[in-house]
Structure formats: structure tokens, C-alpha cells
N, C-alpha and C positions, 0 to 999 in steps of 0.2 A: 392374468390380463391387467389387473390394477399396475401391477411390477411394471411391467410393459409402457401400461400409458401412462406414467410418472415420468419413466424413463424418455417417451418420447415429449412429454410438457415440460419437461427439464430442459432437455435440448432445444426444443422449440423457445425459450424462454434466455436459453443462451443465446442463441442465434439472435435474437432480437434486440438482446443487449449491444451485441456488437455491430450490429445494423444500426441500432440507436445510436451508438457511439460514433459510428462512420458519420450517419448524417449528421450527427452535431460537430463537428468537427468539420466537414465539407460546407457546413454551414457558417461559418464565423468568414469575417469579413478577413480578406487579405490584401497588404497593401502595399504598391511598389511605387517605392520615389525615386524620382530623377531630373535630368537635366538634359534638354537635348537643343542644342545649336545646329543651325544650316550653314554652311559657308559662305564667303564672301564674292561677288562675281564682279569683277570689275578691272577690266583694259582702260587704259589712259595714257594720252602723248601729249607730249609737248615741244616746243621750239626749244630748240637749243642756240640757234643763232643764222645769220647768214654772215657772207668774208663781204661784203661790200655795204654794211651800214654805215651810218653818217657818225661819227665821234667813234664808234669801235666801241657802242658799251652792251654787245652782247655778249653771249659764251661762246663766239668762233673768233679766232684772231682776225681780220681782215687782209687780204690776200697782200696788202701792199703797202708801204707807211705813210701816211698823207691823205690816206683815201681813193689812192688813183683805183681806178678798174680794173676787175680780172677779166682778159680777155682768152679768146680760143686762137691760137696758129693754126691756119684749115692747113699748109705745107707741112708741116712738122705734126697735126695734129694732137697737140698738149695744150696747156692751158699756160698763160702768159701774164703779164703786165703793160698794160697802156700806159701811155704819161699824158692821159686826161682824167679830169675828176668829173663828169657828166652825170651817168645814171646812179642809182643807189638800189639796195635791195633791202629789205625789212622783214620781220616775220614776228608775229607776237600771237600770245596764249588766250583764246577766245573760249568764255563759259565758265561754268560754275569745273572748282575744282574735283576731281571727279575720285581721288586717293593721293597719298603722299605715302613714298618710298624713301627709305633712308635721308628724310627729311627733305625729301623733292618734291614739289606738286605738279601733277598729271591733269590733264584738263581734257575737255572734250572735244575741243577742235583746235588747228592751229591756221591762220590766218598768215598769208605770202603777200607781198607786196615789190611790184619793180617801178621805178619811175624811170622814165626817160631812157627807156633802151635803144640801142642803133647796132649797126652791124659789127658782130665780133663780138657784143658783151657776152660776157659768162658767167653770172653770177654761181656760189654755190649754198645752196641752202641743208641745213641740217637739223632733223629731227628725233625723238625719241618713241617709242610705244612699248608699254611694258603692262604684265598680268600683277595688279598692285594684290590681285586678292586668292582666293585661296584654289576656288573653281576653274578649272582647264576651260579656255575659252579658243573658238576657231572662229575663223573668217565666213561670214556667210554672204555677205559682197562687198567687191569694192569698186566704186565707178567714178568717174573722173570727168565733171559737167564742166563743158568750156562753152563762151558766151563770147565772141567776137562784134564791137561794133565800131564801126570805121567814125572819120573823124568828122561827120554829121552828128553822131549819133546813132546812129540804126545798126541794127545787128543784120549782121550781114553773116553770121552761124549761130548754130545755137545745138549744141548735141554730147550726148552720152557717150562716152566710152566705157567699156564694162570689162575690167582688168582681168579678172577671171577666163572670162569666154574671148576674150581678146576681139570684142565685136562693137561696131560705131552705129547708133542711132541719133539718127538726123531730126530734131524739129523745123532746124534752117539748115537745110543743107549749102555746105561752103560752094563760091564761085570756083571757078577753075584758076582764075588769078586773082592781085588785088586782096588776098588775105594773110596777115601775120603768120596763123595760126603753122600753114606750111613751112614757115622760116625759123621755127624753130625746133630745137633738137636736145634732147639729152643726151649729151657726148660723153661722161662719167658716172658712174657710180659707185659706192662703197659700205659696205654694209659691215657693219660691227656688230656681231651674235652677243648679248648678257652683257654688252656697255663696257667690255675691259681695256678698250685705248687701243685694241688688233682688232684689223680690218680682215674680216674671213671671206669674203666674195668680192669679185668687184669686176664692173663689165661696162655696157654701154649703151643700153634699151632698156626700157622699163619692162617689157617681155621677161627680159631673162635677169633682171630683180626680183620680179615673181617667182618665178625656176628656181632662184638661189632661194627663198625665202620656204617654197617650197621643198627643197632639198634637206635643211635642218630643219623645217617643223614638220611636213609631210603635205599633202593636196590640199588641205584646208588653214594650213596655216594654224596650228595650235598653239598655244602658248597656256604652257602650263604655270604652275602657282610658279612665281618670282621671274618667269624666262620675261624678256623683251630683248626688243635689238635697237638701234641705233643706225641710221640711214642717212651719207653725205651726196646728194645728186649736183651737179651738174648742168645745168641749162645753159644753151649758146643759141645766139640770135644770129643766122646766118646772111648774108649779102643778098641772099637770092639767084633768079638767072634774069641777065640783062633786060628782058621783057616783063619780068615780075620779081622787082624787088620787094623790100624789106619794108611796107610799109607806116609812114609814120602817121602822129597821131590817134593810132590807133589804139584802146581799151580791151583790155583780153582777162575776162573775170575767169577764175577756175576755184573751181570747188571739188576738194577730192572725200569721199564721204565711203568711209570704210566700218562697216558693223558687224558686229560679233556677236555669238551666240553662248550659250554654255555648251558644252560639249556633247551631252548625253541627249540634247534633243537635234543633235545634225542626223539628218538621213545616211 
């Protein structure tokens, strides 16, 4: 019996040893260093230029040498040359810089300007938008606020367009005649995918600049790390119809205000 319980306080006294050793050893502190970064999330566009500024000192050549006007042939349907020097078109970089791309700066808005339009002009304006950062970012809307007000002053429109849903919300709903807004048209467009100097789509509705936009990035428009595209549109100020022309004097503010999300939180 002694034999016996030696034997088993031997054991018992092993086991404990290694129980001891377990806990002391599960017990010492362990210790893991590192470094961990989030990426970068950030769209940004800028003016590139329009073809009818005043001296030509943006980055689009100007449609014509002297400054004269680019106009639209409604017959022929193409885009032309006047031999008047009247309206002008402008566009500059409005905000705080928002990233810089192979030594470009991207900003947060870009700012359109026409002076003195009349019937035929067609200025073309040209922008950029690109993913300067490292996050996949999509479209979560883009809506197009036009503000018409005749040559009193008064707004005589005032409403939302929501590019997506392809739908108009009115706070001043337009008269039936009597407003610009109807007289004009985007008759061109051209879209350059990654900026390489090729034009990959090109149409004549803002509709189906969506669709194409859609098309390479998918329904939401994504734009992954480095993608952005490059967009030449087109505007022409039509005649009108005999009863309701092209009215002047008129102020037509547009604000196109397009936001992005990060990827992983779109539904």
C-alpha cells in the first residue's frame, strides 16, 4: 500500500509539475506589433477646358482661329463655324483640391459659364473625373438643378433633374412657352474611358451617356483605384418654333452635383 501511494504522489506531483509549467508559460505576456493602414477614398474632376473661351488659354483648342463661334447645321446636323465673335464659353476649377494624379489636380466641383448665347451657338465643354485613391467608389446620385430666370429677374423655373431615375422635380414648374430652357439641346457627346486621347462611346442624349458610362463601369458607375473617364459634350441653342423662340436676356444657372460613395456600403 505504501508502494502504491508513493506511486501514485509521484504522479500526482508530476502532473502538477506540468500543469505548473503549462500555466506559467500560458501566463507570460505575448506580444504582436504591427501596422495597419485604411485606404484612400477619393473621386475628383476637373475642367479641362471649353473650344469657345476668350484668348484660347485653356486645355481645348478653340473650335476656330480668331475666336469666332462654334455653331450647329440643324440641315446637315454637325457642328460648324460662324464668322461672328459674340458669345463665349468658360469653365474653371471651383474648391479646395481634392487629390493630384500624375501631377494633375482634381477638385470638387467644376464651374460652366456661356455669355451671350443666340440661336445656333454650340459651345463644347470638356471635363475630367477620376478615382485619385485607392477605394472603389460608385455613384450614389447625380442630379442636374436648373434655375431659369427671364430678363426681369424672376425665375420663371426652378427644378431637379435626377440622372439616374431619369425623372424632373419641379419647385417652379416651366411655362409652356417663353423659356430658354426648352431651346436647348445636347446634340454631341464623347466619352474617353482612362483619359488615352480614344474616344470609346459617343452619342447624343445625356440618357445614353449614362448607358455608356454604365456599360464600362456597371449600374452604379464604379470607378475603381486609378479608373476615371473624360467627357466632351456638346450644347446648341436652337431657333425655337415661330411662336416660341429662343429667348434673350435670359440667366440659366445649372448646377450638376454628382456623389460618391465607397463601394462596400452601396445596397
Amino acid at each position: 500500500m505504501k508502494t502504491k501511494m508513493t506511486a501514485i504522489f509521484a504522479t500526482l506531483m508530476i502532473a502538477l509539475i506540468f500543469v505548473g509549467f503549462a500555466y506559467a508559460h500560458w501566463s507570460q505576456m505575448l506580444t504582436i506589433s504591427g501596422t495597419i493602414n485604411t485606404g484612400e477614398f477619393c473621386i475628383g474632376i476637373r475642367n479641362v477646358g471649353t473650344d469657345d473661351d476668350p484668348g484660347d488659354n485653356d486645355g481645348v483648342p478653340n473650335a476656330a482661329v480668331g475666336d469666332l463661334d462654334p455653331g450647329y447645321d440643324t440641315i446637315l446636323q454637325k457642328c460648324t463655324i460662324y464668322d461672328k465673335n459674340v458669345a463665349s464659353a468658360t469653365s474653371t476649377n471651383i474648391g479646395d483640391v481634392k487629390c493630384t494624379k500624375k501631377d494633375i489636380n482634381y477638385y470638387e466641383e467644376v464651374k460652366f459659364t456661356i455669355d451671350d448665347a443666340y440661336p445656333s451657338y454650340c459651345p463644347m465643354f470638356v471635363l475630367e473625373v477620376v478615382n485619385c485613391g485607392t477605394i472603389p467608389g460608385e455613384i450614389d446620385s447625380m442630379t442636374i438643378h436648373i434655375v431659369e430666370k427671364d430678363e426681369d429677374g424672376i425665375v420663371i423655373a426652378d427644378g431637379i433633374y435626377d440622372v439616374i431615375k431619369g425623372d424632373w422635380v419641379w419647385t417652379t414648374a416651366p411655362p409652356a412657352t417663353g423659356t430658354a430652357l426648352d431651346d436647348i439641346k445636347p446634340v454631341k457627346y464623347k466619352i474617353d474611358i482612362d483619359c488615352d486621347g480614344d474616344f470609346d462611346y459617343k452619342g447624343t442624349n445625356i440618357d445614353d451617356m449614362v448607358d455608356d458610362l454604365k456599360k464600362e463601369y456597371g449600374d452604379r458607375i464604379q470607378l475603381d483605384e486609378c479608373d476615371g473617364f473624360a467627357i466632351w459634350l456638346c450644347v446648341h441653342f436652337e431657333q425655337g418654333l415661330p411662336a416660341d423662340l429662343l429667348p434673350m436676356n435670359h440667366t440659366i444657372d445649372i448646377t450638376i452635383i454628382t456623389t460618391y460613395m465607397q463601394w462596400n456600403f452601396v445596397d
